[in-house]
C-alpha positions in Angstrom: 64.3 -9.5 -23.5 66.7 -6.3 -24.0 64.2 -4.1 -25.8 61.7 -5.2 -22.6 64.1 -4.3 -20.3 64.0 -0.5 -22.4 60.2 -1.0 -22.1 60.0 -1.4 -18.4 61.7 1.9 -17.5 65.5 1.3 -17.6 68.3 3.2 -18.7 71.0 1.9 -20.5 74.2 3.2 -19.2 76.7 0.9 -21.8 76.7 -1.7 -23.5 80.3 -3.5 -25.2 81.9 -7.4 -25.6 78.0 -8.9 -25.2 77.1 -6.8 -21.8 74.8 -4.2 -21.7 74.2 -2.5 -18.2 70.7 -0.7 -17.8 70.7 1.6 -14.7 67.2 2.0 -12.4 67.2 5.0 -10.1 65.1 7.7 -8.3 64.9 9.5 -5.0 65.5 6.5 -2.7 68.9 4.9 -4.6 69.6 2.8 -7.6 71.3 0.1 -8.8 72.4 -1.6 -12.2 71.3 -4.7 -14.2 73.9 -6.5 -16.4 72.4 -8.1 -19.5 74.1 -10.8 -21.0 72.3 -12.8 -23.7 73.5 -16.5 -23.3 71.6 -18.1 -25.9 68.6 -16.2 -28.8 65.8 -15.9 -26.6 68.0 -16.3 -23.2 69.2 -13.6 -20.9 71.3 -13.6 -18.1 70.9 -10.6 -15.9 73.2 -9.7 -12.8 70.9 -7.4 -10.4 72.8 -5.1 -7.8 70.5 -3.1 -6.8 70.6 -0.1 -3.4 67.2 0.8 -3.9 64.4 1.2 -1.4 61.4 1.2 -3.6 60.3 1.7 -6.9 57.5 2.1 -9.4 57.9 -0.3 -12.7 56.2 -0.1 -15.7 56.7 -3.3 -17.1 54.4 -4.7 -19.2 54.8 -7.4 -21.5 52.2 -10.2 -23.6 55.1 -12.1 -24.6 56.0 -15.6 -23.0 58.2 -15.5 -20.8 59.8 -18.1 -17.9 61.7 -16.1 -15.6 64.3 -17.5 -12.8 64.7 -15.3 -9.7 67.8 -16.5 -6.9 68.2 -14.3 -4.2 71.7 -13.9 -3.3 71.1 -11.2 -0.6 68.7 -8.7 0.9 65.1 -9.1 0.3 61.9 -8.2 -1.8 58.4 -7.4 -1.5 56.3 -8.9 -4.0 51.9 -9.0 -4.1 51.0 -12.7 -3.5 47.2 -11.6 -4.0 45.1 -9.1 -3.8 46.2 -6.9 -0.8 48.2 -9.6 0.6 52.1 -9.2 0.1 55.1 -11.7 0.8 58.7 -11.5 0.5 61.6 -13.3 -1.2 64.8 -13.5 1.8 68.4 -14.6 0.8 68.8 -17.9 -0.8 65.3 -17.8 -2.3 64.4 -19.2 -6.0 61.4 -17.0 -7.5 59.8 -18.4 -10.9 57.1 -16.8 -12.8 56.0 -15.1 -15.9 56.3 -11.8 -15.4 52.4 -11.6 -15.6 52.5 -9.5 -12.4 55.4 -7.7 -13.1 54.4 -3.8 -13.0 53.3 -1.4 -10.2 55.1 -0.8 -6.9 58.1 -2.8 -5.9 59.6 -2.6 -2.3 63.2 -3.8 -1.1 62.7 -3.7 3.3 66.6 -4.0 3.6 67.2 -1.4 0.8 69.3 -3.2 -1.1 69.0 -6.9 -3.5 71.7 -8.9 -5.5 71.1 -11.5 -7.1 71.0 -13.1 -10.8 68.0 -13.2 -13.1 67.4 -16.4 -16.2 64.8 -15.3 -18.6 63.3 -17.5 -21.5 61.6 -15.6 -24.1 60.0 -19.5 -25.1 59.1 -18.6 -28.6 62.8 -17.4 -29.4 64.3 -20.0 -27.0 62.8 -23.2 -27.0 64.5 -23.8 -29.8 68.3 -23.3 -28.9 67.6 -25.0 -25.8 66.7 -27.9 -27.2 69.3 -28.3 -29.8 72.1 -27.0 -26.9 71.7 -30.9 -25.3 71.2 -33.1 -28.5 70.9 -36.0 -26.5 68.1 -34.6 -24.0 65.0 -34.0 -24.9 64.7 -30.6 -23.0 61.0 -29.0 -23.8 60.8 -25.6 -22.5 57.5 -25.1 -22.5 57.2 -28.0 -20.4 59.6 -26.4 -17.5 57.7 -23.8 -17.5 54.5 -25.2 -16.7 55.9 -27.6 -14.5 56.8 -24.1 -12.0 54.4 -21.8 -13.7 51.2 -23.3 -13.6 49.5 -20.0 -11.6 49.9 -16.3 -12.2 51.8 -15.7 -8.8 55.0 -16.6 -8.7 56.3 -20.5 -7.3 59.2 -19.9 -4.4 61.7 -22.2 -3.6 63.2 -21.5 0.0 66.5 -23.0 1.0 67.5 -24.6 -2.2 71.2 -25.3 -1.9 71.4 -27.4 -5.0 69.9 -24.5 -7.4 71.9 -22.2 -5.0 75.4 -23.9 -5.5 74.7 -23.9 -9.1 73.7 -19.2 -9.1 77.0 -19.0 -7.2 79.2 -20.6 -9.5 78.2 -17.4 -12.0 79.7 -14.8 -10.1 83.5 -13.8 -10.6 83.9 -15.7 -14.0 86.8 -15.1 -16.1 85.8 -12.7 -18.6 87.3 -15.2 -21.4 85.1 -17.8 -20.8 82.0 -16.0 -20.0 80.1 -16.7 -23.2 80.3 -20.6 -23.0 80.6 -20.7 -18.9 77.1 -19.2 -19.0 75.6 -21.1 -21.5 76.7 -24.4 -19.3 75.4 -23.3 -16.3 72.0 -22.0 -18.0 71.6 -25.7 -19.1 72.6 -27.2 -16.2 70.1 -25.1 -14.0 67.7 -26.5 -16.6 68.7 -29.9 -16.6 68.0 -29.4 -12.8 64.6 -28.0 -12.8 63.6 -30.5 -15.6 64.8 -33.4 -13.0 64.1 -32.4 -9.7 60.6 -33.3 -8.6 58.3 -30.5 -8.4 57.7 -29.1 -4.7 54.2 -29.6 -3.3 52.7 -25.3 -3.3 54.8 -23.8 -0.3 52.2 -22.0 1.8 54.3 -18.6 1.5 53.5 -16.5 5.0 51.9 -13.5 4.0 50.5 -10.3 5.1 47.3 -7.8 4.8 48.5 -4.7 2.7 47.2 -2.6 6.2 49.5 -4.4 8.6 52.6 -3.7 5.8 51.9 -0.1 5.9 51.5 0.3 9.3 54.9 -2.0 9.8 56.9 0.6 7.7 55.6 3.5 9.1 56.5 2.0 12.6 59.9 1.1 11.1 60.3 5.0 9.6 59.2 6.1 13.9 62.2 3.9 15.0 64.9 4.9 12.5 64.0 8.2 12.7 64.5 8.7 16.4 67.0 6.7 17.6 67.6 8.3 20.7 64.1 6.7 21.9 63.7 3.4 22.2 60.0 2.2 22.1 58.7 -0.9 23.6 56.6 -3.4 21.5 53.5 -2.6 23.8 53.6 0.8 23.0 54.0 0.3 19.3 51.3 -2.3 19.4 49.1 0.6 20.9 50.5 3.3 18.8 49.9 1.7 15.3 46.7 -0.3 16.4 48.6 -3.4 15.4 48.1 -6.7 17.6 51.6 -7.4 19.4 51.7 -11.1 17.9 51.0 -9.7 14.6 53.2 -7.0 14.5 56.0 -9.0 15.7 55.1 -11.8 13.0 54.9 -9.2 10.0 58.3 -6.8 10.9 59.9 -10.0 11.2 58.5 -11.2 8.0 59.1 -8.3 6.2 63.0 -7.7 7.6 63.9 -10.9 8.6 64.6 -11.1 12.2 62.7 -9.5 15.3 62.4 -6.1 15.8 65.1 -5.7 18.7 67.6 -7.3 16.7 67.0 -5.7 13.8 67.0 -2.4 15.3 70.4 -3.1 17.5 72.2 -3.4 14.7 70.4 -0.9 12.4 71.5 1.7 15.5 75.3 0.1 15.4 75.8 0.6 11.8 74.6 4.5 12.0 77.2 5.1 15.0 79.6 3.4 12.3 78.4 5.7 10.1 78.9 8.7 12.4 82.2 7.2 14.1 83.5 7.1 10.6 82.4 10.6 8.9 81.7 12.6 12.0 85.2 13.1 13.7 84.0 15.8 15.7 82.1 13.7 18.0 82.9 11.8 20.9 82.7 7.9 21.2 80.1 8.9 24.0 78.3 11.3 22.1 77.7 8.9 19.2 76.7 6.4 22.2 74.1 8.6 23.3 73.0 9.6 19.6 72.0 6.1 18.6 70.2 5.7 22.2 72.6 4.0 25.2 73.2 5.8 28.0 75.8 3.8 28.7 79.5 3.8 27.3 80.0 0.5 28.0 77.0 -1.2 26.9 77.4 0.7 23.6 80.9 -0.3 23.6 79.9 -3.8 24.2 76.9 -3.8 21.6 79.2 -2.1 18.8 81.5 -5.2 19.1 79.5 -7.7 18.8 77.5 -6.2 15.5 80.5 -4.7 13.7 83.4 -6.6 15.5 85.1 -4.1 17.0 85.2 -1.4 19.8 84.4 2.0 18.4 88.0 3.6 18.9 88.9 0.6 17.0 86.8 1.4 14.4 87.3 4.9 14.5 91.0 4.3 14.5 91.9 1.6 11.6 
């Protein structure tokens, strides 16, 4: 899986005691990916990623089985042809890695969360002899989630949850045999748990997508004017239901909540970094009028008034 992950356009930035960190970046962020290889033919991979968008070049024929949870932010994936869907926080992805390569799209610009491969040839064996007294045939998994090319989603899984966020802030002493355990476990799981019926994933036309982010780039990039939905409906030749529907979709919450806190965390930003400026000035930058209502919406995003931000 390591000399796929140098195949598929990442840079390794060190490797030492088992890790190797590989390092994906361009003109809209980056972020890292910590390899660990658990078993000979299993990886465990620790994605942190503040990234908007990317192209990958990953390509690979060999069989894979590939384990996805979500542990925050979100990611656009192609769930057919010209149709596109996205994995939210708390989300289990499985696939292949048959569709793996082209153009990859985080809305929130950022992702974390942890990655189990299975390279089956190389793996199915260990597996199997890491439980001696469970029968534990990979290839069977596999099929069991990975019966189509597009990838199976699990929403709101708390058991497969509980069991991702036990991996985080592990000793560094017991990593090697702490991982291994939980690999199996999460496998024992799998192998157990009855197989969902196909989750009907809501999805959207690749022409309402594009015409969703280049409404989203209008509002971010003006935040001194606030549009209403009726004249964004108009203005991108979107119907209102279906706009509403897809930025929701596609950022995970309506558009005036989403953009009320987009426009509190930029006056953070400027509250922060831009001393020169007035409390009322950064008010009117980010689009209120009003001192108090400002005052008020700041609060209740980021939890405090802005001198109180400004100040601690």
């Amino acid at each position: 899986m390591e000399e796929i992950l140098k195949n598929g356009g990442l840079t390794l930035l060190a490797k030492s005691d088992g890790c190797a960190v590989y390092q994906l970046k361009n003109e809209t962020g980056d972020g890292t990916m910590a390899f660990y290889e658990v078993l000979p033919g299993v990886s465990l991979i620790f994605n942190d990623l503040h990234i908007s968008s990317w192209e990958s070049n990953f390509h690979t024929t060999e069989d894979l089985f590939c384990i996805d949870h979500c542990r925050e932010g979100r990611l656009e994936y192609e769930a057919g042809q010209d149709v596109f869907s996205y994995v939210e926080a708390g989300d289990v992805k499985l696939d292949r890695r048959i569709k793996h390569s082209g153009h990859f799209s985080l809305p929130l610009s950022h992702y974390h969360g942890i990655t189990v491969s299975f390279h089956l040839p190389e793996a199915a064996g260990p597996v199997s002899e890491a439980i001696p007294e469970y029968h534990m045939d990979l290839y069977s998994v596999q099929k069991k989630y990975c019966s189509e090319s597009h990838p199976m989603i699990l929403h709101n899984a708390p058991s497969i949850g509980h069991i991702f966020s036990e991996l985080y802030d592990v000793p560094a002493a017991i990593k090697p045999q702490y991982f291994r355990l939980k690999v199996m476990e999460l496998l024992l799981f799998l192998d157990a748990m009855e197989c969902p019926d196909a989750h009907v994933q809501p999805y959207f036309y690749r022409s309402h997508v594009e015409k969703i982010k280049a409404m989203y780039a209008l509002m971010t990039g003006d935040l001194e004017h606030h549009y209403t939905m009726e004249y964004l409906s108009l203005h991108f030749d979107i119907p209102l239901t279906t706009m509403k529907n897809c930025f929701k979709g596609m950022f995970g919450c309506p558009i005036n909540t989403y953009m009320r806190t987009y426009r509190m965390k930029q006056a953070a930003v400027m509250l922060r970094d831009r001393r020169e400026l007035s409390v009322a000035e950064v008010s009117g930058l980010v689009g209120y009028d009003s001192a108090s209502k400002f005052a008020a919406a700041f609060k209740d995003v980021m939890g405090r008034t802005p001198l109180e931000y400004r100040n601690n």
